[in-house]
N, C-alpha and C positions, 0 to 999 in steps of 0.2 A: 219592273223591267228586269227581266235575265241577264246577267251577267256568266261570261264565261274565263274563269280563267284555265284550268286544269280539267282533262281529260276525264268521262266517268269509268270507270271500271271494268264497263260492260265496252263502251265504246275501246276501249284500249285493247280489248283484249279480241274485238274484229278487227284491229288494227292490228294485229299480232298475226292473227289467223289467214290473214291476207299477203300471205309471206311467200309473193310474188318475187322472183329474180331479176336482179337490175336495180336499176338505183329509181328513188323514189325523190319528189321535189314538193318543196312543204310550204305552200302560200302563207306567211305571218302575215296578219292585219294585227298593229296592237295599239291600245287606247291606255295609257301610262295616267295612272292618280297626279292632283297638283301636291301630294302631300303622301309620300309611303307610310303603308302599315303594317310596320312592323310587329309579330307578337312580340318581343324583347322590349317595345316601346319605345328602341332607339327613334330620333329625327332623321328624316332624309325626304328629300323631293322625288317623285314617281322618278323623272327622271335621273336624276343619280341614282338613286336603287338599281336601277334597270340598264346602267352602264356599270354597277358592279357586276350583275349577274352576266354583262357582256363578257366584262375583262375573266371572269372566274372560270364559267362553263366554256368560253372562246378555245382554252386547249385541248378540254375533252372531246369539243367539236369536233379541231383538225386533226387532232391524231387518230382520231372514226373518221376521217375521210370527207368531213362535211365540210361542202362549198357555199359562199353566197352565190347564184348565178343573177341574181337580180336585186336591184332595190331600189327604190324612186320614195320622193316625198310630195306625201298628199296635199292636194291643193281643193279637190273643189267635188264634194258626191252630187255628180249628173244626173244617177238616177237609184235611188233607193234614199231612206231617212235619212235628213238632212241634219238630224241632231247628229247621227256618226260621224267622225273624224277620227283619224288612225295617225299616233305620231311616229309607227313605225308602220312601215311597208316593205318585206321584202321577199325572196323565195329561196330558201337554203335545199341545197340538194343532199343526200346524203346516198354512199356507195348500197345501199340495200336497206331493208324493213329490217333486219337484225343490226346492221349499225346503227338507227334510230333509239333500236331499244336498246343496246349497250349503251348510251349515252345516258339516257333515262334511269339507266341501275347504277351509273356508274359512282363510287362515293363522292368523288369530289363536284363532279354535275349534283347532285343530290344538294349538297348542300350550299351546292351556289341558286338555285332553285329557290331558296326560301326572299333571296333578294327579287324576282320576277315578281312572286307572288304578293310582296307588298307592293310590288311598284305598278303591276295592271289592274288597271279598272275593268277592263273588257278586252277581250280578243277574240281572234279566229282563228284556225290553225286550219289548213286545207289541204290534205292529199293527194297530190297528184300523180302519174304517171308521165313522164317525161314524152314528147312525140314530137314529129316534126314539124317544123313552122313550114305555114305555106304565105301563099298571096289573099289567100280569102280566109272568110270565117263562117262559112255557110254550112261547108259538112265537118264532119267528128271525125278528129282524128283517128287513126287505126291501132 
């Protein structure tokens, strides 16, 4: 079974290339280990690990401009594998595709990164373009 935690190289860099104006809104699904692993071998539960990397990367967030606009917790997959469950759910916005990746270069983001990476099992990360909500869900936004 595939696992994803981090971006491939090739995919990041049409994510780069795609450096559309306006701000961009970023679907997290994320599946947290009952147990991090770390390479230093330290202990910690996915969860704690993954409330370090909240507390650590959280101001290189804000100071790029990046918002939570969303987040809900998962209750129940309707339709798709039933083995998924996400103990995070949320959708952070950020001012542009270049405050994205200055967050991703940034040193101190960098090395709070290494705490995510022991604390997910699985994730999603999904790009979206911000558009207007309407009353239906039948046609694509513009």
């Amino acid at each position: 079974m595939s696992r994803y935690i981090d971006p491939t190289k090739e995919i990041f860099a049409a994510f780069r290339e795609n450096n559309r104006e306006g701000p961009i809104q970023m679907l997290n699904l994320v599946q947290l280990r009952v147990e991090a692993k770390y390479e230093d071998g330290r202990k910690a539960t996915g969860a704690e690990a993954y409330a370090a990397y909240g507390r650590e990367s959280g101001p290189v967030f804000a100071r790029l401009g990046g918002t939570i606009v969303w987040q809900g917790k998962f209750e129940l997959m309707l339709i798709g594998p039933q083995s998924e469950r996400w103990d995070h759910c949320f959708i952070a916005q950020y001012p542009s595709v270049q405050a994205f990746v200055d967050m991703i270069r940034d040193p101190v983001y960098r090395e709070a990164v290494k705490h995510r990476q022991a604390a997910v099992e699985d994730s999603r990360l999904i790009r979206c373009a911000p558009a207007k909500a309407g009353k239906g869900f039948g046609e694509l936004p513009e």
